[in-house]
N, C-alpha and C positions, 0 to 999 in steps of 0.2 A: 430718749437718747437719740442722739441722729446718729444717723447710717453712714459709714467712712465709703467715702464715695472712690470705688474703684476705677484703672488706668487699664488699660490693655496693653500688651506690651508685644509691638510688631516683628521686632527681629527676632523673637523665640518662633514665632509663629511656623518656620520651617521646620520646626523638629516638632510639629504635635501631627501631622500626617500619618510620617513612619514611627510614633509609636503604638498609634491607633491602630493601625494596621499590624503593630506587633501584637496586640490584647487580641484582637479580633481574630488572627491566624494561630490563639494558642499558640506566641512564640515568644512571649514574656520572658525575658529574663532573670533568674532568680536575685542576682545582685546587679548593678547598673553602677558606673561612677563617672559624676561629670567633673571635668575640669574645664579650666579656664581662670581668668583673670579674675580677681573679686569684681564686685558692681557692676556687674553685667547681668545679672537674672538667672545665677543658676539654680538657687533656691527657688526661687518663685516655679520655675521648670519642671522642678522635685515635686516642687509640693503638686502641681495641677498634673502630674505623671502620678503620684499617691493618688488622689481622688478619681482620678479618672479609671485604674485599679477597682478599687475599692466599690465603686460606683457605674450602673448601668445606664444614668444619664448622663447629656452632654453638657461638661464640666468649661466653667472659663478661664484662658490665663491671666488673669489682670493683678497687678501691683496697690497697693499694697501685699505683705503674706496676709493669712488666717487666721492659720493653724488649729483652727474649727474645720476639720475633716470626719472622723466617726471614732467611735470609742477602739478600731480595731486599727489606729493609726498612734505613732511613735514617734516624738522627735528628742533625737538625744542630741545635745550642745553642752561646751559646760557649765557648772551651773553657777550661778550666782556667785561673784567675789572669786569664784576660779579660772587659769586661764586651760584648762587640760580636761581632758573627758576621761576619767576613771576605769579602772578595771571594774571596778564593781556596776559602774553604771551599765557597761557594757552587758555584763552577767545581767545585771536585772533586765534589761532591756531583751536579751536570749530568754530566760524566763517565760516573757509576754508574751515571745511569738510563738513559742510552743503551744498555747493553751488555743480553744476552740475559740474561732472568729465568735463574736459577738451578732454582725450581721449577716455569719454563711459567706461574706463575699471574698473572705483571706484577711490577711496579716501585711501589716506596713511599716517604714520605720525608714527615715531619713536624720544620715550619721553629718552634721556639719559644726565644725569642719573639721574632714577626717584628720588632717593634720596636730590635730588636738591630742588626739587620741595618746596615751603614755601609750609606752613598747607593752607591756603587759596587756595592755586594752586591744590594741591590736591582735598580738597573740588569741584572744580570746574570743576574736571576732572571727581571726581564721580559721576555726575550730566550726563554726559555725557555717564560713561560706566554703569548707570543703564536705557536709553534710548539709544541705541547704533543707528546711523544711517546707513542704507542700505548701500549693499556695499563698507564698512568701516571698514581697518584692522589699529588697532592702537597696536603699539608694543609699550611697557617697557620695558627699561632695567637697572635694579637694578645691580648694584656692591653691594649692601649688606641690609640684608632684616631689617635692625637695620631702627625704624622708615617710616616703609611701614605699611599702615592701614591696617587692616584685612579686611576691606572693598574692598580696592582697589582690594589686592589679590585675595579675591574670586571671583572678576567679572573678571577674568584675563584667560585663560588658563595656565599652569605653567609649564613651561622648566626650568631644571637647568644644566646648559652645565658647563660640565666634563673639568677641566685640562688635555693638553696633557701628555703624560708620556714623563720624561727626556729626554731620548735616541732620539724619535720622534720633542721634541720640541730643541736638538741642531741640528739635522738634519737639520731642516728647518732653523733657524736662520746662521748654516753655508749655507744654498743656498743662502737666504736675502745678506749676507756678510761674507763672508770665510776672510778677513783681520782681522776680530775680535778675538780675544781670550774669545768665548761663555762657552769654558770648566771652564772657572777659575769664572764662576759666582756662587755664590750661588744657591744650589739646589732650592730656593723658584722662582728665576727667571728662570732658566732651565724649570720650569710648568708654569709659563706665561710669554711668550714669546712675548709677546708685549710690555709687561712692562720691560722688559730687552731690546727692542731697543730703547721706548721711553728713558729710565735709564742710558743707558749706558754712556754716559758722567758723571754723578752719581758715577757711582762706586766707582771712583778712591777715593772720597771722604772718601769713611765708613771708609777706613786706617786713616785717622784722624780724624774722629770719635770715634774709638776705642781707641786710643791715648787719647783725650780730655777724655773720661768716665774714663782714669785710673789715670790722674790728677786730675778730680772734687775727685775722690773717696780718694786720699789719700792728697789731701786740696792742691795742685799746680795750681789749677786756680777755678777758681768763676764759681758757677754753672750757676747762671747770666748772666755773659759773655758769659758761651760756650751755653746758651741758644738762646741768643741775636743773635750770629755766625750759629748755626743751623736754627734760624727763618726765613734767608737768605736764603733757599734754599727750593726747593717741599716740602711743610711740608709730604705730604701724603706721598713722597717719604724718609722722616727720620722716620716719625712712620712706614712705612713696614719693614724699616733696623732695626731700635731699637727692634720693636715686635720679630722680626726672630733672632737678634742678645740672645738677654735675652732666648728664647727659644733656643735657642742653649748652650748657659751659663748652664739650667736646665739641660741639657742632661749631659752636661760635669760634673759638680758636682754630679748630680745621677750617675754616673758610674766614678767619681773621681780614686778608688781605681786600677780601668783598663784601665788609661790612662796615658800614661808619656809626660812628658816636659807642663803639664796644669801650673803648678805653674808657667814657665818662660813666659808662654803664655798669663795666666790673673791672676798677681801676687796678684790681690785683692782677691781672691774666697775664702782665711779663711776670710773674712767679712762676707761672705754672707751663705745662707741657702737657698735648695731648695725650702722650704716654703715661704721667705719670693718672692724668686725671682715670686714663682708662683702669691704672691702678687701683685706684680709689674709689671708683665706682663700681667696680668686681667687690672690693670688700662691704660696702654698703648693700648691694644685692646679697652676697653670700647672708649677711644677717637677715634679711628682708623673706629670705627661704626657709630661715627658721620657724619650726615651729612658732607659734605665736606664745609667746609666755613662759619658753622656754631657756630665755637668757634674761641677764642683767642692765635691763635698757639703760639707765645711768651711765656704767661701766662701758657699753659699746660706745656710745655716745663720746662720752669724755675719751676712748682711745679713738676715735675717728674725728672729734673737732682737735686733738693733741697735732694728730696727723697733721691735720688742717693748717694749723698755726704755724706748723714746721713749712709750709709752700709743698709738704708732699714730700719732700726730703727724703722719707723713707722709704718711698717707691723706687728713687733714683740706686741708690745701696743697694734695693732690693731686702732692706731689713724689715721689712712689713709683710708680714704672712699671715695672710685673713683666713687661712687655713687653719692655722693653730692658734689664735686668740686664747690669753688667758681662761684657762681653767675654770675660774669662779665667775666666767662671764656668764654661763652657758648652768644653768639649775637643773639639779639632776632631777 
């Protein structure tokens, strides 16, 4: 079998000093939570912060994950065909760490992503990080702090790990794979850099994406239909293009007047208004916060390309309230 040949991963590299120094001064903390953007490396972060734990040699950060750490290590995600991390998993997982280390060296267990978590799960984890058990590091890690209790957070330590910068995150992505064409991504992927390998199959899509949004808009095809076609694919991966797309559209018409060929480029933008777009792109964020797997992607969809169709109309009223989105968008 050959060996998955490991990446080192440079911009993590500032935070393994002061955790080192945290193990070594017995100043470990009993729970830890990183946040930051997805595809940036905070699992990888986790997981070489769990072995290095767990383990009195010196451990490496490199990419790909493991998850071959030691029997007295825990990764809970959800599982298979689900998009939510259970109460019960949560319990079983409490369970494990109670019981005696395997290697003497502690207990481990990285929660991703915590957003997953149902409220009951949660519940049941705080139970646990306000009685923490002896040596016992339990990492979170949040992609986005929308629906994390204040609870939780404060029993937590709190890291928030930094995007790489462009330059550094295509460097590495051409060492990953130099056949790619990494330059022609999107600046928002160029800063996570995971997410742009996960994605890359992806890409080629958004070109018909962009296509489809200048049909719903000028009434050449159903916003239904092109909903129904997007529901098809990573929803999380259509709301990060649409978010970053429309925030891109703002830029463009705020600075309209110092830019040429925008009209050949998105013939619809006399429809539209920075205002309303900023409308628009709060309610795509607001779902983007969502838990993941916690709404009716379909349904979002078809009310935000509806929107769409309309030039934003609703924003102008003011009758669109991404606050209160139907009921049955949202799975309890």
């Amino acid at each position: 079998m050959n060996e998955i040949k490991q990446f080192p991963v440079p911009w993590l590299e500032k935070y393994q000093k002061p955790w080192l120094n945290q193990l070594a001064n017995n100043q470990m903390p009993h729970a830890l939570m990183l946040s930051g953007d997805r595809g940036i490396g905070k699992r990888l972060l986790a997981e070489w912060m769990v072995k290095s734990f767990l383990s009195d040699q010196k451990q490496n950060l490199t990419y790909p994950l493991s998850h071959n750490i030691s029997p007295d290590f825990h990764w809970l995600a959800p599982e298979d065909g689900k998009m939510t991390i259970s109460v019960e998993q949560v319990r079983h997982l409490i369970n494990e760490l109670v019981k005696t280390s395997y290697l003497a060296n502690g207990k481990a267990a990285i929660i991703e992503p915590a957003n997953a978590m149902t409220l009951n799960a949660k519940n049941s984890l705080l139970k646990t990080l306000e009685e923490p058990t002896e040596e016992t590091l339990i990492i979170v890690v949040v992609d986005s702090m929308q629906n994390m209790p204040v609870t939780i957070r404060s029993r937590c330590q709190q890291l928030n790990i930094k995007s790489p910068a462009s330059n550094e995150a295509l460097s590495w992505l051409n060492e990953i794979d130099s056949s790619k064409a990494w330059t022609k991504l999107a600046d928002y992927y160029t800063k996570t850099p995971l997410l742009a390998i996960e994605n890359v199959a992806n890409l080629e899509k958004t070109t018909i994406f962009k296509m489809q949004l200048a049909d719903v808009i000028f009434k050449k095809e159903s916003p239904i239909k092109v909903a129904a076609l997007w529901a098809k694919n990573d929803t999380q991966f259509v709301l990060d293009w649409f978010s970053h797309f429309i925030s891109q559209l703002i830029y463009t018409v705020s600075n309209r007047e110092f830019s040429s060929g925008i009209d050949q480029q998105y013939p619809y933008l006399n429809k539209l208004s920075a205002r309303n777009l900023f409308c628009f792109l709060d309610g795509i964020n607001k779902v983007r916060h969502q838990a993941y797997g916690s709404y009716n992607a379909q349904m979002i969809l078809e009310a935000l390309l509806v929107d769409w169709s309309q030039s934003l109309t609703a924003c102008i009223t003011g009758s669109t309230d991404y606050n209160s989105l139907p009921s049955n968008i949202f799975k309890p």
